[in-house]
C-alpha atoms as a printed R data frame, in Angstrom:
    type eleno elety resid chain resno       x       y       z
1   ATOM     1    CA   UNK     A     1 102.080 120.439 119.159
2   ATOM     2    CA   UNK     A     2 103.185 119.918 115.814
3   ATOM     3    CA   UNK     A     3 100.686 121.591 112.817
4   ATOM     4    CA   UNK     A     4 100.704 119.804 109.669
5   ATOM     5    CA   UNK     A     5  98.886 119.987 106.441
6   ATOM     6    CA   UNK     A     6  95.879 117.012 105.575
7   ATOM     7    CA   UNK     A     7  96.367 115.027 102.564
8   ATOM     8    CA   UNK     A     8  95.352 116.292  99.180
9   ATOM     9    CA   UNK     A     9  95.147 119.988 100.912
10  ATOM    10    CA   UNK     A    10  98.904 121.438  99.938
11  ATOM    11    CA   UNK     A    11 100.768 120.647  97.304
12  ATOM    12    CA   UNK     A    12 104.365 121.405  98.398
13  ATOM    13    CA   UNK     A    13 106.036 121.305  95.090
14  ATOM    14    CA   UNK     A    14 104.205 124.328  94.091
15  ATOM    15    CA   UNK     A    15 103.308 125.935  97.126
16  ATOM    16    CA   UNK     A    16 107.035 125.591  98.986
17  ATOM    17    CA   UNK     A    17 106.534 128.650 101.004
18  ATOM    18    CA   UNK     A    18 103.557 126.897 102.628
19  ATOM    19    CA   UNK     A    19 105.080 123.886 103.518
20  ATOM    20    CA   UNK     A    20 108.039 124.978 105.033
21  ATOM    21    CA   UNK     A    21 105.210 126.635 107.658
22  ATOM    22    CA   UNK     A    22 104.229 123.428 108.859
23  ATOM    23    CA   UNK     A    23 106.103 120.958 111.239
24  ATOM    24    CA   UNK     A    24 105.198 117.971 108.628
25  ATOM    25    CA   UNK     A    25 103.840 118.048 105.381
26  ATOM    26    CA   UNK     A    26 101.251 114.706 104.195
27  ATOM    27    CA   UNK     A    27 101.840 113.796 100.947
28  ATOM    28    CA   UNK     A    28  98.739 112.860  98.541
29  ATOM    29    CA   UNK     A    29  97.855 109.514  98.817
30  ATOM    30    CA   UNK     A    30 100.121 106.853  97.018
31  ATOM    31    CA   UNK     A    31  98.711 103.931  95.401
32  ATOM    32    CA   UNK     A    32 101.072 101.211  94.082
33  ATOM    33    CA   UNK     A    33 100.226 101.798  90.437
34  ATOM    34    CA   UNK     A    34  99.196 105.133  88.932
35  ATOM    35    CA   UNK     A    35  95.544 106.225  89.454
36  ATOM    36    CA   UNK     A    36  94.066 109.094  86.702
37  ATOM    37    CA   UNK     A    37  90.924 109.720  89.972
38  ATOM    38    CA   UNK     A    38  87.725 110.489  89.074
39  ATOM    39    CA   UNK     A    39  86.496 112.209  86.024
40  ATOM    40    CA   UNK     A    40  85.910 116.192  86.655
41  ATOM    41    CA   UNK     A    41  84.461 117.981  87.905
42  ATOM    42    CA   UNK     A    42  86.085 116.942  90.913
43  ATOM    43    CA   UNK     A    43  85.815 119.870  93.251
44  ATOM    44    CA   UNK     A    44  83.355 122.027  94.359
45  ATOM    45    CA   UNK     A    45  82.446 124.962  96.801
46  ATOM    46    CA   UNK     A    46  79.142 124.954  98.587
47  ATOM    47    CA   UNK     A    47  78.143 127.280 101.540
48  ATOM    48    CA   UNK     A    48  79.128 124.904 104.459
49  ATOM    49    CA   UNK     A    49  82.484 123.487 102.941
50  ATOM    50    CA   UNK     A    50  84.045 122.293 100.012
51  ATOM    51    CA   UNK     A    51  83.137 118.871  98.364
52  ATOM    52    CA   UNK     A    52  85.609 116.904  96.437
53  ATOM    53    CA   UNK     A    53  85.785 113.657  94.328
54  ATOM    54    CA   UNK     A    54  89.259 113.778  93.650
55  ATOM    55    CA   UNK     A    55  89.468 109.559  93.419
56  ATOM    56    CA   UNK     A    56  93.047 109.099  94.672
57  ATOM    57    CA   UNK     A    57  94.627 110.462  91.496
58  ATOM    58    CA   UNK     A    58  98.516 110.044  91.758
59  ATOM    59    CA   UNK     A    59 101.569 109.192  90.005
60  ATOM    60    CA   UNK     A    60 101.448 105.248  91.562
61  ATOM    61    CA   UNK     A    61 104.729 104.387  94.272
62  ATOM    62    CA   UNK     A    62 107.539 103.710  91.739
63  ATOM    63    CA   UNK     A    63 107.066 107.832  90.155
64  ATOM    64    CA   UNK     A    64 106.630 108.972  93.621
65  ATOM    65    CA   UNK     A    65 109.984 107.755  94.952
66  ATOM    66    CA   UNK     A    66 111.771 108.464  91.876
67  ATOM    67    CA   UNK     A    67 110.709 111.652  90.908
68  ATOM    68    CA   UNK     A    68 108.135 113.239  93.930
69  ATOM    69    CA   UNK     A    69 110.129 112.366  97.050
70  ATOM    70    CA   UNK     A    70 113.243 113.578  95.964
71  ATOM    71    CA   UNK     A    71 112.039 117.214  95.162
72  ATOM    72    CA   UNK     A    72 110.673 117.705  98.623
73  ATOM    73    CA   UNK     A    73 113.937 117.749 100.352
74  ATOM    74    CA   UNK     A    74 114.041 119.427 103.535
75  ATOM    75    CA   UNK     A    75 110.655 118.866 104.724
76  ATOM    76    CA   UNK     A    76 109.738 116.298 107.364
77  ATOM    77    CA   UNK     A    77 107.621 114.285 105.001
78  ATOM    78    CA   UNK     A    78 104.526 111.922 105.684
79  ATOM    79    CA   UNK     A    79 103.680 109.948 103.152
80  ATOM    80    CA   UNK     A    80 100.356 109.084 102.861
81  ATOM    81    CA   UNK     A    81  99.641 105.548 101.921
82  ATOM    82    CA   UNK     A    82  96.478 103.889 100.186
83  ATOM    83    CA   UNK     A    83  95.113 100.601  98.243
84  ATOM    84    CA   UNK     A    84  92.409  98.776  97.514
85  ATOM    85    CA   UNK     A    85  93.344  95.784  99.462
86  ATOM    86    CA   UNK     A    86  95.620  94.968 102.330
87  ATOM    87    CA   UNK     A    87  98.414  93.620 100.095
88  ATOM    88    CA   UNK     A    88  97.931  97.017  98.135
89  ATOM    89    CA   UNK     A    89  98.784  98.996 101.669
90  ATOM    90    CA   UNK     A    90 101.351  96.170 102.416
91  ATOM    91    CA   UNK     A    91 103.079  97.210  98.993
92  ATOM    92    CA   UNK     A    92 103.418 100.641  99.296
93  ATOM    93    CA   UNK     A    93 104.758 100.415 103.436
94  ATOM    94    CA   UNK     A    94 107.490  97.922 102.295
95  ATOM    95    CA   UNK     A    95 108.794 100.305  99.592
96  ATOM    96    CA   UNK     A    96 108.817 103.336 101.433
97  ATOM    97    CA   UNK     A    97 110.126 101.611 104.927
98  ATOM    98    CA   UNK     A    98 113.438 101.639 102.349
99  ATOM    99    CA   UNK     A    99 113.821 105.673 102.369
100 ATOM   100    CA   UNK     A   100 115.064 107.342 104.889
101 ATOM   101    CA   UNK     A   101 113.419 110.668 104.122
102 ATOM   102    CA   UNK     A   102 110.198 109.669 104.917
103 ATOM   103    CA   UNK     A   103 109.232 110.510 108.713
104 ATOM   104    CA   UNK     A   104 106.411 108.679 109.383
105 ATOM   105    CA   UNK     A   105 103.391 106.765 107.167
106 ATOM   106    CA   UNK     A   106  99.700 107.726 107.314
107 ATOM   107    CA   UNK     A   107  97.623 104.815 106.267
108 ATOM   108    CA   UNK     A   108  94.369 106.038 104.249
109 ATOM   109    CA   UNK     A   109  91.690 103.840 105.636
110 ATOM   110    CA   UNK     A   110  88.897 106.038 104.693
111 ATOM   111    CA   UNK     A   111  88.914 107.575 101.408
112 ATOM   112    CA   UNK     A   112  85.098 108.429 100.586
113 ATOM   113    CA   UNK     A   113  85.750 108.654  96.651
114 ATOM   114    CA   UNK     A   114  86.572 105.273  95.741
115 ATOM   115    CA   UNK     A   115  84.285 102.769  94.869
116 ATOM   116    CA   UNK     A   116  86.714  99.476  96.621
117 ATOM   117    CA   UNK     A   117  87.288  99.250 100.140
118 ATOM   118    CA   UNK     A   118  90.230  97.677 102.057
119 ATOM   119    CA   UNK     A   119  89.643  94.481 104.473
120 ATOM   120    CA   UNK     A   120  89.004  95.468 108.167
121 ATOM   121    CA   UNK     A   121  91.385  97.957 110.261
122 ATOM   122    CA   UNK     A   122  93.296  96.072 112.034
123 ATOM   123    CA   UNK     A   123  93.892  93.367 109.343
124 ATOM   124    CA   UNK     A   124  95.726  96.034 107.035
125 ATOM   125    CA   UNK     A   125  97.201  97.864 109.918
126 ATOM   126    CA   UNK     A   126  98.512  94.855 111.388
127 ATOM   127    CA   UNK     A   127 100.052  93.405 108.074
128 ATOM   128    CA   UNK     A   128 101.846  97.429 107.644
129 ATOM   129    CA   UNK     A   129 102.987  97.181 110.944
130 ATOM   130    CA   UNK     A   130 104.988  94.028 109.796
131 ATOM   131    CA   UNK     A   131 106.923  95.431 106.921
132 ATOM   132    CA   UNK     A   132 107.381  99.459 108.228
133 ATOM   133    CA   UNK     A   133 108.994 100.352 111.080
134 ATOM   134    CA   UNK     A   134 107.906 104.036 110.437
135 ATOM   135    CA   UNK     A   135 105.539 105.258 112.317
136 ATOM   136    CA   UNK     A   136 102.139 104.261 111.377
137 ATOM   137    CA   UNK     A   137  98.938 106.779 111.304
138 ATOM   138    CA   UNK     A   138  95.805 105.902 110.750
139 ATOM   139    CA   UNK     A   139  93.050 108.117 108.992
140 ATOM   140    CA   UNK     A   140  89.623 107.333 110.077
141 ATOM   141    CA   UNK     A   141  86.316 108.366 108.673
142 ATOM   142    CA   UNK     A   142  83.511 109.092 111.486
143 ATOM   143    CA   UNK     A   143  81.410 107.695 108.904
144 ATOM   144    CA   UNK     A   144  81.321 104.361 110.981
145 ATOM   145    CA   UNK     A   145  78.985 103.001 113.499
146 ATOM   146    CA   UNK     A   146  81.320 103.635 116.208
147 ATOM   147    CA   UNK     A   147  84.760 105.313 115.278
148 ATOM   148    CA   UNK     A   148  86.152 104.344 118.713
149 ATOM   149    CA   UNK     A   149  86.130 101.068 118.284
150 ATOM   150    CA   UNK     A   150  87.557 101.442 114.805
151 ATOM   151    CA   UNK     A   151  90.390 103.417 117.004
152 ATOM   152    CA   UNK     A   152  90.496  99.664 119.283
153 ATOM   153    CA   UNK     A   153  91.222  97.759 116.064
154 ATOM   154    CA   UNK     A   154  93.811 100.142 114.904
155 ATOM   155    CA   UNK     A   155  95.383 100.169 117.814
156 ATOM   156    CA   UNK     A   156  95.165  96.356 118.306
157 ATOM   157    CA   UNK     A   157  97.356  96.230 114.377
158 ATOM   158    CA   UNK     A   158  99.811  98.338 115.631
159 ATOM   159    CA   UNK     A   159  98.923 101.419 114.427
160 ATOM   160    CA   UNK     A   160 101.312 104.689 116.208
161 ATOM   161    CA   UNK     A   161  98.766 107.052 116.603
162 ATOM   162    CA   UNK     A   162  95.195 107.990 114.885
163 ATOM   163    CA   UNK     A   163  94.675 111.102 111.945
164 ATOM   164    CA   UNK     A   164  90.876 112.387 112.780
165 ATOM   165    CA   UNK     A   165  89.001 112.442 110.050
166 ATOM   166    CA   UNK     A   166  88.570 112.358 107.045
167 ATOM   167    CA   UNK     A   167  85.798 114.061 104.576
168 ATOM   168    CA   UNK     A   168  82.082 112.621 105.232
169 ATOM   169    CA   UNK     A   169  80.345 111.878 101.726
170 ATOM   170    CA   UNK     A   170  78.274 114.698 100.428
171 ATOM   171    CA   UNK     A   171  76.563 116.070  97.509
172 ATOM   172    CA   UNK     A   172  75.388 119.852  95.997
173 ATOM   173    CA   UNK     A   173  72.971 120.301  93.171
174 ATOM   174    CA   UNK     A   174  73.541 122.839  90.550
175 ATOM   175    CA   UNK     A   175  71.253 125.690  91.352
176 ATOM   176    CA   UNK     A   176  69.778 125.820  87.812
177 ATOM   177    CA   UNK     A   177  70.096 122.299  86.310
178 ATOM   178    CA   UNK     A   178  69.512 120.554  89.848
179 ATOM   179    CA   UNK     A   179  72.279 117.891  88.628
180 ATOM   180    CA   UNK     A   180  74.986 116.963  91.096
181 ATOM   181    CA   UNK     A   181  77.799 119.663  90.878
182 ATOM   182    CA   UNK     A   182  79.930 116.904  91.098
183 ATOM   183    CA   UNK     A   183  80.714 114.422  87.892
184 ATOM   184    CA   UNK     A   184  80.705 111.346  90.318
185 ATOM   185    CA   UNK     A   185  77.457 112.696  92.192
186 ATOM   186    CA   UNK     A   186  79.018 112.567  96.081
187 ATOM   187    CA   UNK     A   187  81.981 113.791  97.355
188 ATOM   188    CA   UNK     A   188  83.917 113.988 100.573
189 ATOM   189    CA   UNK     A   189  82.918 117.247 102.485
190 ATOM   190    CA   UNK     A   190  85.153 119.086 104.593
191 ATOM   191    CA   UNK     A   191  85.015 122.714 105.338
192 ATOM   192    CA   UNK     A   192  83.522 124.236 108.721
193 ATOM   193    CA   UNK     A   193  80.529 121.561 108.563
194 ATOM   194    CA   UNK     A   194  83.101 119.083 109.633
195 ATOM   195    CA   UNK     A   195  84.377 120.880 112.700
196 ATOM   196    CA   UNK     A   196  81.869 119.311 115.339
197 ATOM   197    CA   UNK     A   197  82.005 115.724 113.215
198 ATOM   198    CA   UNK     A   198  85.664 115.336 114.043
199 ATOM   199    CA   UNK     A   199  85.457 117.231 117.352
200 ATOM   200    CA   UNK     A   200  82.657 114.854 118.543
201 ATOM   201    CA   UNK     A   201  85.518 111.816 116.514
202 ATOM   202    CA   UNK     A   202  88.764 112.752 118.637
203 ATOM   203    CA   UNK     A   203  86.489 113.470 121.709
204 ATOM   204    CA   UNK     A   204  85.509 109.668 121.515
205 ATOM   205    CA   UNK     A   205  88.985 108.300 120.262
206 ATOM   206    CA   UNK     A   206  90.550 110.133 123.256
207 ATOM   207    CA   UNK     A   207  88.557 107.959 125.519
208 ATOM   208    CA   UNK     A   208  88.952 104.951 123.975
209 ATOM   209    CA   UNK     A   209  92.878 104.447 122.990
210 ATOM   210    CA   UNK     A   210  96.180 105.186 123.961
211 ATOM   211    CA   UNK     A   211  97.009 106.856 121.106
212 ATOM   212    CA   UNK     A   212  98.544 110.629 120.022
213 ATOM   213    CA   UNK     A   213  95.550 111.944 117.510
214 ATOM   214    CA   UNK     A   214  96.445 114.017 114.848
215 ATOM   215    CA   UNK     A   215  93.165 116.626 115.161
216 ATOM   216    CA   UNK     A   216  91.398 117.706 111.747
217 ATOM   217    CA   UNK     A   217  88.488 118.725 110.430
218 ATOM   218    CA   UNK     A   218  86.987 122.317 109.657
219 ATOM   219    CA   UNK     A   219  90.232 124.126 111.135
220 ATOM   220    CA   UNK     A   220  90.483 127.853 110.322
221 ATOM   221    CA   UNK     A   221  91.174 129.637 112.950
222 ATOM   222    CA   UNK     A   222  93.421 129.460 116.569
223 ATOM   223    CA   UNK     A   223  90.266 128.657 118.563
224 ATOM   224    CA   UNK     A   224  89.456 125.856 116.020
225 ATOM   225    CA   UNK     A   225  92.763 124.346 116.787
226 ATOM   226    CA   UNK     A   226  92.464 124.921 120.915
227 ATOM   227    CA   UNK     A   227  89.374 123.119 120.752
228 ATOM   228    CA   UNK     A   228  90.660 120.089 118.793
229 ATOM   229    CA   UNK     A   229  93.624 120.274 121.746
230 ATOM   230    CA   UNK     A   230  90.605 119.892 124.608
231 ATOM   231    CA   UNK     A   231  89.372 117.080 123.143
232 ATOM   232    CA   UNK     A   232  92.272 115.144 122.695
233 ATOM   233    CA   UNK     A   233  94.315 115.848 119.593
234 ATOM   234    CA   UNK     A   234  98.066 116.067 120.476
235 ATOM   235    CA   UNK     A   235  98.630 117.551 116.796
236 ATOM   236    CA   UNK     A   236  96.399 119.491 114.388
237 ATOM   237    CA   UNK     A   237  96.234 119.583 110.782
238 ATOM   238    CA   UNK     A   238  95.070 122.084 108.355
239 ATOM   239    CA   UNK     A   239  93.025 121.474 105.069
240 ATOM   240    CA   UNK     A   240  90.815 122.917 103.030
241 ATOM   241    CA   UNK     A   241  91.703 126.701 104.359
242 ATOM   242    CA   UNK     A   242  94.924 126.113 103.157
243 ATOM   243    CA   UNK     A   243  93.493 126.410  99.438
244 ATOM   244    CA   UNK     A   244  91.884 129.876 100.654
245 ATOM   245    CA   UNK     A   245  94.143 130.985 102.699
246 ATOM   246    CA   UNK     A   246  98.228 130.659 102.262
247 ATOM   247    CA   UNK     A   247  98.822 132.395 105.006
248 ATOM   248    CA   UNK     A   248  96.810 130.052 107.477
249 ATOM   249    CA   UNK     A   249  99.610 128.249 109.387
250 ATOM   250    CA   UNK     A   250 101.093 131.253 110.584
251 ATOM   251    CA   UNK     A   251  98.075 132.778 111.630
252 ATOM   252    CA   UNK     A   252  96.750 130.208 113.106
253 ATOM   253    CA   UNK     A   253 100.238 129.790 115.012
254 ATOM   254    CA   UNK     A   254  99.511 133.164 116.383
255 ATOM   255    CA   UNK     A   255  95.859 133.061 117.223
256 ATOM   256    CA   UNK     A   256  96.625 129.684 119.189
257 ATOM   257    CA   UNK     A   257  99.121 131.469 121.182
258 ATOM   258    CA   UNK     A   258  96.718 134.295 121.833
259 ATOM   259    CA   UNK     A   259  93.766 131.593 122.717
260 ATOM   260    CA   UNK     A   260  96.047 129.553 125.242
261 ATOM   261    CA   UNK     A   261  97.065 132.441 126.788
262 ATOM   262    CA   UNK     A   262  93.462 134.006 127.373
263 ATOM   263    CA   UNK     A   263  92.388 130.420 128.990
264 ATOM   264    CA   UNK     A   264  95.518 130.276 131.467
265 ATOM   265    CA   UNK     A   265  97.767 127.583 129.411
266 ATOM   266    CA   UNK     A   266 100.987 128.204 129.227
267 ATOM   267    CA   UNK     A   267 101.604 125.564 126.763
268 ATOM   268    CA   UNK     A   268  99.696 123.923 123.992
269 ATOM   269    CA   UNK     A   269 100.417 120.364 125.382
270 ATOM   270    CA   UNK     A   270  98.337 121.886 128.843
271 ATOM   271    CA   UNK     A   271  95.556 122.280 126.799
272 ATOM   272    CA   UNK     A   272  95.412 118.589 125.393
273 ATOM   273    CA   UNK     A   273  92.405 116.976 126.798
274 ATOM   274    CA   UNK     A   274  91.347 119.395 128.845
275 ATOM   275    CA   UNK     A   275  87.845 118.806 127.632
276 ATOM   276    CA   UNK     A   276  87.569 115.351 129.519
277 ATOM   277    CA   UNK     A   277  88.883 117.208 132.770
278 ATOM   278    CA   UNK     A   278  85.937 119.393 134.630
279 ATOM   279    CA   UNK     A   279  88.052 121.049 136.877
280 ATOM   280    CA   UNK     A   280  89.263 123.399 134.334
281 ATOM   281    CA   UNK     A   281  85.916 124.931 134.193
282 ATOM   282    CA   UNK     A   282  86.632 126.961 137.070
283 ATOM   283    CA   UNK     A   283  89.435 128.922 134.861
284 ATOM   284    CA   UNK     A   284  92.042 128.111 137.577
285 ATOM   285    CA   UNK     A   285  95.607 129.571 136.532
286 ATOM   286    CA   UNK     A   286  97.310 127.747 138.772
287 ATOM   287    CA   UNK     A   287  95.105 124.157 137.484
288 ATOM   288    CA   UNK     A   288  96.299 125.036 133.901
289 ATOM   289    CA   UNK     A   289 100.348 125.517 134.212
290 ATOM   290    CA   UNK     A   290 100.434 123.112 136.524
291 ATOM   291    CA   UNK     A   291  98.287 120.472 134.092
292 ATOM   292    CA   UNK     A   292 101.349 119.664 132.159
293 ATOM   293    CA   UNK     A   293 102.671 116.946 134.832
294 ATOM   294    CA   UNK     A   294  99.261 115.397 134.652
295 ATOM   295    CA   UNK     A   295  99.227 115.498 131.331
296 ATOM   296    CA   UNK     A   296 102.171 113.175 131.131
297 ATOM   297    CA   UNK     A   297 100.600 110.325 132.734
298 ATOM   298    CA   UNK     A   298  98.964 109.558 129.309
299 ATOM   299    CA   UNK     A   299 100.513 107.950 126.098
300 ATOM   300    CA   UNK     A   300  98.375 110.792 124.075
301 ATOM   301    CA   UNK     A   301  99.108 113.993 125.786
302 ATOM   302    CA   UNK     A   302 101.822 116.167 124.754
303 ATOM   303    CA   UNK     A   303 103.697 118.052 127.579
């Protein structure tokens, strides 16, 4: 199991200490030309999560490889890719297929602060597949009518492996002017509220494909990340307790540990999926340890 951060939840360049926790760190999401995002205010707390209407602000590909990419030497970077088109995600692929020092890509197919969205899944996953041969994520939003079959059409373009999910659109009201606490009005929520949104996501996904899930969503503690494990996600990522909480990888690290060990795995990749098998209800030891052969018979279960 590999722990990485989500998108637009670390910023490595001035929080280093944090991202040399983490097995990968995401980069923000790069467009091919510079984005300024949203007017503020752009983030804000309320008492189920944090919204945010950050709009995709970044420096645009050409600053990103030149000046971004560089500085985060000695991480295993993902870089997170997004557009307003297909050819916009085909742009940004081809350039950073060129760079060795980026591990893998994460396509953003589900940004819910943006008011253009890119063709179908597996159109722009298919036409990144053609010009990358980095491995290709893609982020889904279980703000679909069915997110597993959005998982079939990613993994009919090619994709590598799925990043479950994104933030579902929200909105606050000031307490005392009833406006929107938010200049755009709605904003992506993530937080706790969207633990059992991308449980209920990776649960489905896990049926439906073949492919390793990247689990996130509401994660703050070890028995948040066990349970994105038993429902399918082969890796987990961290987000918005990272701004409240440095310290979260390694804890969560440790309370992992503790949490396999209470339920009788000896490995996080025994855990994976171990939601879809009943015969682990009986709390069998011996069922648990001896899950990781069984758990090699599948394309998305680590062992």
């Amino acid at each position: 199991m590999r722990l990485l951060n989500a998108s637009g939840c670390l910023d490595a360049l001035t929080a280093p200490e944090v991202a040399a926790g983490l097995d990968a760190f995401v980069t923000k999401t790069v467009t091919p030309r510079p984005r300024g995002g949203n007017p503020p205010v752009r983030i804000a707390e309320t008492e189920v999560g944090m919204l945010n209407a950050i709009g995709l602000a970044n420096p645009g590909i050409d600053r990103f490889l030149s000046e971004h990419l560089p500085r985060l030497a000695g991480l295993t970077v993902w870089a997170s890719a997004g557009g307003f088109s297909t050819r916009d995600y085909v742009e940004v692929c081809d350039r950073l297929d060129e760079h060795e020092e980026v591990a893998a890509i994460e396509l953003n197919l589900s940004c819910p602060n943006v008011d253009e969205v890119p063709e179908s899944v597996e159109e722009t996953v298919g036409a990144a597949r053609e010009v990358t041969r980095k491995p290709l994520y893609a982020k889904l939003s279980a703000a679909v009518a069915d997110i597993a079959e959005t998982a079939r059409a990613a993994e009919a373009g090619g994709a590598d492996g799925l990043s479950l999910v994104n933030t579902i659109k929200g909105l606050a009201l000031d307490e005392r002017t009833l406006q929107p606490l938010l200049a755009r009005g709605a904003g992506g929520l993530s937080g706790p509220a969207l633990r059992p949104i991308a449980l209920a996501a990776v649960h489905a996904c896990y049926r439906a494909v073949k492919l390793p899930i990247v689990g996130m969503g509401g994660v703050a503690t070890g028995r948040d990340a066990l349970e994105l494990l038993a429902v399918g996600a082969r890796d987990i990522a961290l987000g918005t307790i990272l701004f409240a909480d440095p310290g979260a990888p390694t804890r969560i690290r440790s309370e992992l540990e503790a949490e396999l060990a209470a339920h009788g795995f000896a490995h996080p990749g025994n855990a994976v999926g171990a939601a879809h098998r009943p015969e682990l209800s009986t709390l069998n030891p011996r069922l648990r340890v001896n899950g990781k052969k069984y758990l090699h018979k599948r394309i998305n279960m680590a062992g």
